[in-house]
C-alpha positions as CSV (number, residue, x, y, z in Angstrom):
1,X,-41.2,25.7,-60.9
2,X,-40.7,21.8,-60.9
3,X,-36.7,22.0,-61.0
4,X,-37.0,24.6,-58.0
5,X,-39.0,21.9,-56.1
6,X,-36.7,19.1,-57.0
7,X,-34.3,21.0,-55.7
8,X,-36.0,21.4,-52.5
9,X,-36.8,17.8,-51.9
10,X,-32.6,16.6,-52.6
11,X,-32.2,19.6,-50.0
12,X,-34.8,18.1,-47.8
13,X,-33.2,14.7,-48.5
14,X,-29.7,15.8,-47.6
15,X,-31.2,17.4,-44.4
16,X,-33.0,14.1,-43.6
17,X,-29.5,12.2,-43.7
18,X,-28.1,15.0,-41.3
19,X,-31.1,14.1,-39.0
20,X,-31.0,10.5,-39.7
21,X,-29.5,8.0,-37.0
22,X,-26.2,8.6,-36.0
23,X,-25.2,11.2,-38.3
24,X,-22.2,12.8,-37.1
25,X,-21.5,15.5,-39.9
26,X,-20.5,18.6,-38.8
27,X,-19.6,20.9,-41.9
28,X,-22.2,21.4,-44.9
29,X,-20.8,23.1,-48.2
30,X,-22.6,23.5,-51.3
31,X,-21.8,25.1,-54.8
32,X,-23.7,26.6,-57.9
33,X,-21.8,26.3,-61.2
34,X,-22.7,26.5,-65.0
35,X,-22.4,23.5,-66.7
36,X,-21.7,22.9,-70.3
37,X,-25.2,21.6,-71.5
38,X,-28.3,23.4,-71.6
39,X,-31.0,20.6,-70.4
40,X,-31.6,19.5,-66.7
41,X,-31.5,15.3,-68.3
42,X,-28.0,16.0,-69.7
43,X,-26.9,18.0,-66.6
44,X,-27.7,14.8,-64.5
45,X,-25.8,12.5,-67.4
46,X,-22.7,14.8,-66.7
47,X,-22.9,14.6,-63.2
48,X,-23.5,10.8,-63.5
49,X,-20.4,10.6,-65.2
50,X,-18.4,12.8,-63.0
51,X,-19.4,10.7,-60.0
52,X,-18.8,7.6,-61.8
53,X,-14.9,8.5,-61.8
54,X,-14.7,10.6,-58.5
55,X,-16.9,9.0,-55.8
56,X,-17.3,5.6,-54.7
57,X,-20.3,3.6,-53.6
58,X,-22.5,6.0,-56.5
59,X,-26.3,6.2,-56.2
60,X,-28.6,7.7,-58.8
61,X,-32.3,8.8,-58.4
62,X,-34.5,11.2,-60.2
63,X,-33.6,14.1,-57.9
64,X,-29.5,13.5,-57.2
65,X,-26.2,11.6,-57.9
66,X,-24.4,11.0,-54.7
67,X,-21.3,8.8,-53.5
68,X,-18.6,9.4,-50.9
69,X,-15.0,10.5,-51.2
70,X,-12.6,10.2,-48.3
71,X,-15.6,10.0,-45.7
72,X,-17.3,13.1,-47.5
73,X,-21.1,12.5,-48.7
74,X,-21.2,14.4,-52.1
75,X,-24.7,14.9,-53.4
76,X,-24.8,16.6,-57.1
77,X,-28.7,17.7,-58.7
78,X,-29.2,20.0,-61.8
79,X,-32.0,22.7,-62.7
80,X,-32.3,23.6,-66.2
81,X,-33.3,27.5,-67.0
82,X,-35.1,27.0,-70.4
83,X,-34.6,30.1,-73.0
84,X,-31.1,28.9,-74.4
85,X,-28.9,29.1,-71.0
86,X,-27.0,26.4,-69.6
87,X,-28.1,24.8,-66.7
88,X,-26.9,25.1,-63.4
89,X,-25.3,22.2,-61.3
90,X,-25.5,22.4,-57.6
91,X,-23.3,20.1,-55.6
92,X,-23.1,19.3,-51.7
93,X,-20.9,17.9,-49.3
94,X,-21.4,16.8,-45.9
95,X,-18.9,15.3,-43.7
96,X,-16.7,15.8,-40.2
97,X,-13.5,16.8,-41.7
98,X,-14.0,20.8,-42.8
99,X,-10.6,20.7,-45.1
100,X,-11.8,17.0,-46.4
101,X,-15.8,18.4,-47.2
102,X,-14.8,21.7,-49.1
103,X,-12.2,19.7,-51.1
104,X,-14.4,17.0,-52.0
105,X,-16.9,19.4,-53.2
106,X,-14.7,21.8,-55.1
107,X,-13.0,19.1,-56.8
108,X,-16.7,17.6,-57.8
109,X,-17.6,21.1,-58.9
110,X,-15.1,21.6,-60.6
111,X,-15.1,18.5,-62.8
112,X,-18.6,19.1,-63.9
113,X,-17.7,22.8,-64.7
114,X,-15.5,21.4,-67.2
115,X,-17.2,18.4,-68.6
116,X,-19.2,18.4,-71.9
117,X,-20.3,16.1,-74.5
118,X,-18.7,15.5,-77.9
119,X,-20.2,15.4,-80.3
């Protein structure tokens, strides 16, 4: 229930930015994916590491890891699922540019689909 909430509040944070100032976005995309770890903390050191190489200007908080690429805001969070199954990733773009906002977020998701740790 506490990963469901956390991922209501970085919803609720993304739609803040949408409503905050002078936000001009006009296309919202978002993905679920499996990724290769089965805990929510490891999920988030993936996506941490996938943003370090792929975004700029990289924030991380409890809830998200978020930076830009090409003008598109990219906000990644994880939920873990418990009973041995890999956690899920979910990653969001917002930006002007439709072509620019789905690429940035398929290209995110798709990193972290692939990315594991060795061991």
């Amino acid at each position: 229930m506490l990963t469901l909430t956390r991922l209501g509040l970085a919803a609720l944070g993304i739609g803040g930015i949408l409503l905050a100032g002078h936000a001009d976005a006009a296309f919202l995309y978002w993905s679920k994916i499996q990724v290769k770890t089965g805990t929510e903390a490891k999920c988030m050191q993936l996506a941490a590491g996938v943003a370090g190489q792929n975004l700029q200007g990289v924030k991380k908080s409890a809830l998200e890891v978020a930076g830009t690429r090409n003008g598109v805001y990219v906000a990644i969070t994880c939920v873990g699922r418990g009973g041995g199954q890999n956690a899920i990733g979910v990653i969001m773009a917002i930006g002007d540019n439709g072509p620019a906002t789905i690429a940035a977020r398929d290209l995110i998701a798709d990193k972290l689909s692939k990315t594991q740790f060795i061991d």
